[in-house]
C-alpha positions as CSV (number, residue, x, y, z in Angstrom):
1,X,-8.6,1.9,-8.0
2,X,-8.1,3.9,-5.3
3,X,-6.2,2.7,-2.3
4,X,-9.2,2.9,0.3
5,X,-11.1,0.7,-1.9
6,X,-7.9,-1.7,-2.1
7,X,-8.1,-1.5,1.5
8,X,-12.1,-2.4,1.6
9,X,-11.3,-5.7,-1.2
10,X,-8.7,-7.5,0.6
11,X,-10.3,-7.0,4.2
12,X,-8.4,-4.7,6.1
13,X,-10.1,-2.1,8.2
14,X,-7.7,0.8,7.8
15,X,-5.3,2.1,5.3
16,X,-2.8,2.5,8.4
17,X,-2.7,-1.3,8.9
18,X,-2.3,-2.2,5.1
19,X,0.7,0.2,5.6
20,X,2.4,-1.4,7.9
21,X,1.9,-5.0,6.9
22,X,2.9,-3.9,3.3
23,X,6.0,-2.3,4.3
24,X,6.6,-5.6,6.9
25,X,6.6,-7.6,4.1
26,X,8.2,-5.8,0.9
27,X,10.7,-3.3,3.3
28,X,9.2,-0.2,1.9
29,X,5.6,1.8,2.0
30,X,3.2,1.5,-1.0
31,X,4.1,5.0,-1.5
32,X,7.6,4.0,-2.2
33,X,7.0,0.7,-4.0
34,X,4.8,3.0,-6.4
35,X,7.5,5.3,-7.2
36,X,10.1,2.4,-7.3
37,X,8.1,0.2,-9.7
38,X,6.2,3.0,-12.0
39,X,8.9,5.9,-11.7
40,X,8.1,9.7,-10.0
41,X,4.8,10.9,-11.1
């Protein structure tokens, strides 16, 4: 799933504001979570 349809399924209207309220709430962007969970690409 790509993130703009993430974006569109939980409600928000812009992958800017599910940025920032992701990285309020785990301390780091989805970007890095990705990389820290899953490992570099």
């Amino acid at each position: 799933m790509r993130l703009n349809e993430v974006v569109d399924a939980v409600g928000y209207s812009s992958v800017t504001q599910l940025g920032r309220n992701f990285q309020k709430h785990f301390g780091m962007t989805p970007s890095e979570y990705i990389k820290k969970t899953y490992g570099p690409a």
